[in-house]
N, C-alpha and C positions, 0 to 999 in steps of 0.2 A: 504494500500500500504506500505509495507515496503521500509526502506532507502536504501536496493540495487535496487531497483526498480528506484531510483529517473533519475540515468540518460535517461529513459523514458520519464519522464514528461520534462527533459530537451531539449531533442529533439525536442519532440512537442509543446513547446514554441518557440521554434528556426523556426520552420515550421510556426506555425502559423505567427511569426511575418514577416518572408520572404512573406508570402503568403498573408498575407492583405496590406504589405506595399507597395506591387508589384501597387494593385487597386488604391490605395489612391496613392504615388508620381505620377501613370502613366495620373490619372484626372489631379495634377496638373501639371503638367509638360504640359498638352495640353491648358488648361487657360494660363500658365505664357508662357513659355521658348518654347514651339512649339513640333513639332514632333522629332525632334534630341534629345531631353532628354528623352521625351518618353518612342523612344527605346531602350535608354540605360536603362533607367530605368529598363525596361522588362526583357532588357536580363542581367543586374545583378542579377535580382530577379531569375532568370529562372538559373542562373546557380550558385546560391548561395543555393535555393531551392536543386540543383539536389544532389548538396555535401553535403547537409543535411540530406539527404533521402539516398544518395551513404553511406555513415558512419555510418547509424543507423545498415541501413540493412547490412552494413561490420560486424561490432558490433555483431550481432543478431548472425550472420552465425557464427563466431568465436566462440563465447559463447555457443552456440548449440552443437559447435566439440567438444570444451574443454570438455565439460559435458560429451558427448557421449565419450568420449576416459576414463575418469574418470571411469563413469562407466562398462566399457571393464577391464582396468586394475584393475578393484577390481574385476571382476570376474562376474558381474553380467549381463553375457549374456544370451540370449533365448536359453533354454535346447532344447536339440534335441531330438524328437519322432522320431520313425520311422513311414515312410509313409504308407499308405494302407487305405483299409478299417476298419472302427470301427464299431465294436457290440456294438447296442445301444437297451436296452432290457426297451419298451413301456408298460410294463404290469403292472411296480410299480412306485412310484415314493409318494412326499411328503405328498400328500391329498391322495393317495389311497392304503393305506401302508396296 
């Protein structure tokens, strides 16, 4: 993995920790303080989760255009053929030269 890669693994430390603390406060929260923490609990986790996952994938999208527009402006678009039919001649080829 290279180090631009790392805000990746950051994300999904952020995710992960959202997402197990959600189980773990939401047990305690019903032993101790009741169902009012609960679902707070829950719905902090649920919506702290969501802007985790909202921003990687903002992230992802951005970084994909960036890239793609880079590569537009340096020229490195898909040549154009012309459409039709192609003559494809089955009689030769690498093993039956």
């Amino acid at each position: 993995m290279a180090l631009r890669d790392r805000h990746l693994v950051g994300a999904g430390a952020a995710a992960c920790a959202v997402c197990c603390a959600a189980p773990v406060l939401g047990i305690l929260g019903l032993a101790g303080a009741g169902a009012a923490a609960t679902v707070a609990t829950f719905a902090f986790a649920g919506i702290v989760f969501a802007l985790v996952i909202g921003v990687a994938a903002l992230a992802g999208v951005l970084l994909r255009r960036r890239s793609q527009n880079a590569a537009l402006a340096s020229g490195a678009a898909c040549s154009t053929t012309p459409t039709g039919p192609v003559a494809i001649d089955l009689t030769t080829g690498p093993d039956r030269a």
